[in-house]
C-alpha positions in Angstrom: 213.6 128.4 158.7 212.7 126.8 161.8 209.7 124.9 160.0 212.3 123.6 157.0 214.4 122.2 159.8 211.6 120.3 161.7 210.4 118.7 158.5 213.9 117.8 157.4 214.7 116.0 160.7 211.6 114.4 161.0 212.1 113.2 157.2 215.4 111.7 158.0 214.6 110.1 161.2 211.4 107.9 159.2 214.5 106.4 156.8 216.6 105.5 160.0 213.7 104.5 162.1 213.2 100.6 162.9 210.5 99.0 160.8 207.9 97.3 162.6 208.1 93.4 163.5 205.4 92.1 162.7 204.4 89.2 165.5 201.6 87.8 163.6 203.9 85.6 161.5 204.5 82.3 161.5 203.5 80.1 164.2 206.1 78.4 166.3 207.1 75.0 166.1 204.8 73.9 168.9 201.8 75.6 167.2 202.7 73.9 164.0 203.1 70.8 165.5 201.6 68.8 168.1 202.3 65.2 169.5 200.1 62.9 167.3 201.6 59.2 168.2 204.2 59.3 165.5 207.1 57.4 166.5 209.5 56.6 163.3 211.2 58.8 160.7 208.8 57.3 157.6 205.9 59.2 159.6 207.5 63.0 159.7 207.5 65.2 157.0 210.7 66.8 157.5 213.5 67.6 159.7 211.9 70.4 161.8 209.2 68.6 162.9 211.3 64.9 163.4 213.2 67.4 166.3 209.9 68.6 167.4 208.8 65.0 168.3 212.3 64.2 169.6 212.4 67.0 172.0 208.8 67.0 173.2 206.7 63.6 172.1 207.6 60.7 174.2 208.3 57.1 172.8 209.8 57.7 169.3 212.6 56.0 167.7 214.3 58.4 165.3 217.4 58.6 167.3 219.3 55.3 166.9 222.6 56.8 167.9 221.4 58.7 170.5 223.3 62.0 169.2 220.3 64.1 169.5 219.8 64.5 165.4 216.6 62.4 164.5 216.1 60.9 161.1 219.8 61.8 159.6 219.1 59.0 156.9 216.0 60.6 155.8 215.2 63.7 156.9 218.5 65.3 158.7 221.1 64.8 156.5 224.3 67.0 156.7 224.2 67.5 160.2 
């Protein structure tokens, strides 16, 4: 009886347990990216990586209103 109970609990606490994260994943925005000289919206490839060089590349010009949202005519939009 004692045996039956063990295995039960142990059965329900592997459905309610956490899964495991896995960490492996997908790089981070600074691995993906790295400061190459690009300096205008017509050089990024999207949205994520226009913020990238706005936040860490020095010199670019994809902020004319200086709101802090680069490339809202190309990449941006709906911001």
């Amino acid at each position: 009886m004692v045996m039956v109970g063990i295995t039960a609990y142990d059965q329900i606490a592997r459905l309610f347990a956490p899964s495991a994260v896995d960490f492996t994943g997908s790089p981070s925005n600074e691995q993906r990216f790295s400061c190459q000289g690009k300096v205008y919206c017509s050089e990024m490839n999207s949205c994520e990586e226009a913020r990238f060089y706005l936040r860490e590349c020095p010199g670019t010009k994809m902020d004319g209103d200086g709101d802090g949202i680069p490339c809202e005519k190309q990449w941006c939009t709906g911001w």
